[in-house]
VEXMAR-764874 format. One record per residue (C-alpha): residue number from 1; x, y, z. Coordinates in nm, 2 decimals. Each point is the difference from the previous one (the first is absolute). Layout:
(sekol NUM; (X; Y; Z))
...
This chain:
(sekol 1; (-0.71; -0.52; 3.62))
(sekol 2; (0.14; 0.25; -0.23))
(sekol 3; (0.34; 0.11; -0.03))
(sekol 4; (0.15; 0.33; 0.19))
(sekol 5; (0.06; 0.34; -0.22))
(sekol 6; (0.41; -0.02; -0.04))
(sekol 7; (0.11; 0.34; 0.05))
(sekol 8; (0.22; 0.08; -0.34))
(sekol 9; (0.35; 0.06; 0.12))
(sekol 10; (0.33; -0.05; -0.06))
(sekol 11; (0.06; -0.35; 0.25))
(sekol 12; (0.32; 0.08; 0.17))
(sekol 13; (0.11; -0.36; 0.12))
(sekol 14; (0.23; -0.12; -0.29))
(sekol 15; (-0.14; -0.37; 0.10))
(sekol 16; (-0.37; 0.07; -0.03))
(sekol 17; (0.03; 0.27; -0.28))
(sekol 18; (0.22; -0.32; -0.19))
(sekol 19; (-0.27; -0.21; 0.08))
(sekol 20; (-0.27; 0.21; -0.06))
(sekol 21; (0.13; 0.10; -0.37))
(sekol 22; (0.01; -0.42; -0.08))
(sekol 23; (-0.32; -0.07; 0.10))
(sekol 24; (-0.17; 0.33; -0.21))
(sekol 25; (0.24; -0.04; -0.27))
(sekol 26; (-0.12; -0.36; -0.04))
(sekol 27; (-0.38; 0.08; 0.07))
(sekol 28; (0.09; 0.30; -0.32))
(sekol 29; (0.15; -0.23; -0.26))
(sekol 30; (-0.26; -0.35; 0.07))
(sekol 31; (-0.27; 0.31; -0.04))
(sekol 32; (0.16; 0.13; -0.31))
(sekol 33; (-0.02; -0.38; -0.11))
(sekol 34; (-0.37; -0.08; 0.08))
(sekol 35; (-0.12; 0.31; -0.21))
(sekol 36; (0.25; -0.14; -0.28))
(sekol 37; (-0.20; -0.31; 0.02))
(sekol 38; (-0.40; 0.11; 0.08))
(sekol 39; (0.03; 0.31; -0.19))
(sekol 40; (0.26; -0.06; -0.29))
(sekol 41; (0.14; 0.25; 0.07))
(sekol 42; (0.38; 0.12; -0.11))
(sekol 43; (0.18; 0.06; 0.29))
(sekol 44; (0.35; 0.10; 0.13))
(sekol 45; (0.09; 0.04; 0.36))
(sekol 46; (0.40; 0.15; 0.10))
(sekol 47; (0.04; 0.07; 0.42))
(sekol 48; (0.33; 0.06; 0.10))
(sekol 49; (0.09; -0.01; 0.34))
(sekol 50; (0.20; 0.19; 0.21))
(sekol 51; (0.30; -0.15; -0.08))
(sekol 52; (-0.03; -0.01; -0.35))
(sekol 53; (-0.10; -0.32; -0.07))
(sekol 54; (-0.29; -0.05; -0.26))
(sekol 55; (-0.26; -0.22; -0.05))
(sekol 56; (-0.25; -0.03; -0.24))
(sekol 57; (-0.30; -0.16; -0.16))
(sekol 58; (-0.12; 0.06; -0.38))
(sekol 59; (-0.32; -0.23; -0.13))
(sekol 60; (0.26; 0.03; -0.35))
(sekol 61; (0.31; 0.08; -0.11))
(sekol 62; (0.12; 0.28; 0.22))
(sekol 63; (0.17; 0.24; -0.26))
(sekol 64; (-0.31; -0.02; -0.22))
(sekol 65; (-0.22; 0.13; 0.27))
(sekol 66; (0.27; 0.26; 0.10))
(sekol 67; (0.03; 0.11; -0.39))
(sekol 68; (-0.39; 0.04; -0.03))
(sekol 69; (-0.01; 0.21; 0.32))
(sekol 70; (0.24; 0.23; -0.21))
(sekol 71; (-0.17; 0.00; -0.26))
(sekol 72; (-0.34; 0.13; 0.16))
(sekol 73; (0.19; 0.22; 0.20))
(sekol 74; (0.17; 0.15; -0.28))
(sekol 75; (-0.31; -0.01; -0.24))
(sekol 76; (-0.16; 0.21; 0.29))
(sekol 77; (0.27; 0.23; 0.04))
(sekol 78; (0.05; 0.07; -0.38))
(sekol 79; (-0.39; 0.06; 0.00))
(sekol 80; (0.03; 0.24; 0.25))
(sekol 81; (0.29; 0.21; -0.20))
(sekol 82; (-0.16; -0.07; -0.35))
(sekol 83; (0.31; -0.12; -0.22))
(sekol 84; (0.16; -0.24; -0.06))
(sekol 85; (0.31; 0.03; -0.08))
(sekol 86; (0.29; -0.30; -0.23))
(sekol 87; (0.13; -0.07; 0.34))
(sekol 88; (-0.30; -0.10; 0.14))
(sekol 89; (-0.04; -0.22; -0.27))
(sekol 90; (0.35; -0.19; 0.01))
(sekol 91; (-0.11; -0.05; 0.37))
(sekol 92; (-0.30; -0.15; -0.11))
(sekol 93; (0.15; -0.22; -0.27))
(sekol 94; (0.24; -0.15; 0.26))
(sekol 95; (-0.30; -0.04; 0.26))
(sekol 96; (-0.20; -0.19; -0.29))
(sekol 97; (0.35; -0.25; -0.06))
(sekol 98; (0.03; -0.05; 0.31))
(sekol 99; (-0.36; -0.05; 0.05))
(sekol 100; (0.00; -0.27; -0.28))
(sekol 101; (0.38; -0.13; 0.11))
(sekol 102; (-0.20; -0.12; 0.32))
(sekol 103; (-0.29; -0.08; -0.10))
(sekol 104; (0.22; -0.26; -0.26))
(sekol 105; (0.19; -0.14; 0.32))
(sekol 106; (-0.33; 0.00; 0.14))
(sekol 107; (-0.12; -0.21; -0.25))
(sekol 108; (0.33; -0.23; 0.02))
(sekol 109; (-0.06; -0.05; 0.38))
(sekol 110; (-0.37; -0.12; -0.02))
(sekol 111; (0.14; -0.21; -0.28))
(sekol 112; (0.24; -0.18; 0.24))
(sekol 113; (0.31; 0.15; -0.17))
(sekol 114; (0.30; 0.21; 0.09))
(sekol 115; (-0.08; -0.04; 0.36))
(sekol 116; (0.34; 0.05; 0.11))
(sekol 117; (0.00; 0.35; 0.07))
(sekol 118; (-0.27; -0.03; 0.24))
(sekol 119; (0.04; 0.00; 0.37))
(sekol 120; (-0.19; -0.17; 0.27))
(sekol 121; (-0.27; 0.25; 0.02))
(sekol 122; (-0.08; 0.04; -0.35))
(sekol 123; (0.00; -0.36; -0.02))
(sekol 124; (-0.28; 0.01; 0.27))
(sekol 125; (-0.14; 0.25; -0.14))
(sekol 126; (-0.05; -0.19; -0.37))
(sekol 127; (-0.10; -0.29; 0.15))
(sekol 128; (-0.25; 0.20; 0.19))
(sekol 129; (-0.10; 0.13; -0.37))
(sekol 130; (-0.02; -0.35; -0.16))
(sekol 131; (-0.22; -0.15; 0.22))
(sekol 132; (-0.23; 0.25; -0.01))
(sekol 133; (-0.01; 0.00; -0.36))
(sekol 134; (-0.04; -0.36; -0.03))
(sekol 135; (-0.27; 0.03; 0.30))
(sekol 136; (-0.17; 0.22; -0.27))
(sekol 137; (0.06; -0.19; -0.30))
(sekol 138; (-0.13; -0.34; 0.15))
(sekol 139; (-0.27; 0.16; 0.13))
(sekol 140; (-0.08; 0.12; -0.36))
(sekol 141; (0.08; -0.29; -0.10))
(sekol 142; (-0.27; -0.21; 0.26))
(sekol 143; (-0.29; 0.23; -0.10))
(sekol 144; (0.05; -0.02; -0.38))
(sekol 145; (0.03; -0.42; 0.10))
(sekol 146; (-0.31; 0.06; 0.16))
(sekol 147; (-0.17; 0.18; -0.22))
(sekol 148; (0.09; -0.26; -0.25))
(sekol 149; (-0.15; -0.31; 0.20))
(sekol 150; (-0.31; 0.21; 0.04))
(sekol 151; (-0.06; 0.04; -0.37))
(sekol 152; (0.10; -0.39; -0.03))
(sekol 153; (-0.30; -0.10; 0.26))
(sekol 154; (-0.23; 0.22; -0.15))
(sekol 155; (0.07; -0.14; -0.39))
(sekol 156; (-0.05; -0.32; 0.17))
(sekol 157; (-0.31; 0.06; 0.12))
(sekol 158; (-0.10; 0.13; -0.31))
(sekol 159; (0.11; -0.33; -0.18))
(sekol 160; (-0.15; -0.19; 0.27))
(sekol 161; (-0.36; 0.16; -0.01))
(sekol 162; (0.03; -0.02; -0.42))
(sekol 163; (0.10; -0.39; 0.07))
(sekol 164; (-0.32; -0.03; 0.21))
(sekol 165; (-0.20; 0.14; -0.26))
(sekol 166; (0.14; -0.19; -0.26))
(sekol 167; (-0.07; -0.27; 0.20))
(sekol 168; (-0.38; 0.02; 0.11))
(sekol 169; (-0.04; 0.11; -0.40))
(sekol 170; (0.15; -0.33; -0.10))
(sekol 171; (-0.17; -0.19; 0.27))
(sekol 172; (-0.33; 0.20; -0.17))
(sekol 173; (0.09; -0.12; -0.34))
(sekol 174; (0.01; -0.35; 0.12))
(sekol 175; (-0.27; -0.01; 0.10))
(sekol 176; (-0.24; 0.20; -0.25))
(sekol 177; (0.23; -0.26; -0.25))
(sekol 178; (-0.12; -0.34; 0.24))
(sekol 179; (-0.31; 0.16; 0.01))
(sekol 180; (-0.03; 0.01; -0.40))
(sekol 181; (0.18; -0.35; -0.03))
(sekol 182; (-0.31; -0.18; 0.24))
(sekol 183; (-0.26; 0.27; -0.22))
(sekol 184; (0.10; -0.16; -0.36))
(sekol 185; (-0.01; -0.37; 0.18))
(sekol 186; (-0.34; 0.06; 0.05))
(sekol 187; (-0.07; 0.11; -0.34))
(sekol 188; (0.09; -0.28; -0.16))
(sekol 189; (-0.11; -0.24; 0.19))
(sekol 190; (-0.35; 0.10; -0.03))
C-alpha cells in the first residue's frame, strides 16, 4: 500500500517540524551520497536549519566544489555580458590556487598525511573515499589476475597439446626405427 499525498506546508508543531526536518535532512544527504557513489558524481549538499545550524555532505573537498560552482556561475554570467574584464581574472587566478591548494591537501589526505586538521566527519567521509577506491583498485586488480591465469591455462594447453604431439611423433619414430632395425635383420640373415 502506497504512501498518502503530504500536503506541502509549513508543519506548525515545533516537535514534529524538528522531527520531520531530521529524518528528510538525513534521507537528502545519504541520497546526495548514493548518487556520489553509483553515478560518480561531484556533489555538495549545505541545509541549514532553522536555527542556524549547518550540515553538510560533499563526495570531495567542500571548497573545491563551492569554487567550481563559481566558476560556472561566473563563466556563465561573464558570457552573458561579453567581457571579461582584469578583475575577473584575479578572481579566477585565486579560484584556480585555491582549487590546486585543495586538491594538494587532497592529495595529502588520501596519502595518510596531515590529518590533523580533519574532523570527525571528514574523517568518515575519507575513509568512505578510501575504501571505495581500494574496492575499485582490487577489483582491477582481480580481473587483470584473472585475466592473467586465463592466458596461463590457455599457454598450457597449448604446450600440452604440442607435448602430445611430440609425443605420438616420437612414439611414430620408434617405431618406423624398430620397424627398420627387424627389416635389416632379415636382410642379412638371408
Amino acid at each position: 500500500m502506497g504512501r498518502g499525498k503530504v500536503q506541502l506546508k509549513r508543519i506548525e508543531n515545533k516537535t514534529n517540524r524538528q522531527i520531520t526536518f531530521s529524518k528528510r535532512r538525513n534521507g537528502l544527504l545519504k541520497k546526495g551520497y548514493e548518487l556520489s557513489i553509483l553515478c560518480d558524481a561531484v556533489v555538495g549538499l549545505v541545509v541549514f536549519s532553522a536555527t542556524g545550524k549547518i550540515y553538510q555532505y560533499s563526495s570531495h573537498d567542500m571548497d573545491s566544489i563551492i569554487a567550481r560552482y563559481r566558476n560556472v556561475v561566473g563563466m556563465a554570467h561573464l558570457n552573458s555580458h561579453g567581457s571579461r574584464t582584469a578583475e575577473y581574472w584575479r578572481a579566477e587566478i585565486d579560484n584556480l590556487k585555491k582549487l590546486v591548494d585543495s586538491l594538494e591537501a587532497r592529495d595529502k589526505h588520501l596519502a595518510g598525511e596531515e590529518l590533523q586538521s580533519l574532523g570527525i566527519r571528514e574523517v568518515k567521509q575519507l575513509e568512505r573515499q578510501m575504501r571505495t577506491g581500494l574496492e575499485r583498485v582490487l577489483n582491477r586488480k582481480k580481473k587483470i589476475i584473472s585475466e592473467h591465469i586465463n592466458q596461463l591455462k590457455k599457454k598450457k594447453r597449448e604446450h600440452q597439446e604440442k607435448n602430445t604431439l611430440l609425443h605420438q611423433r616420437l612414439q611414430e619414430l620408434d617405431m618406423a626405427s624398430g620397424l627398420g632395425d627387424r627389416l635389416e635383420l632379415n636382410n642379412t640373415e638371408h
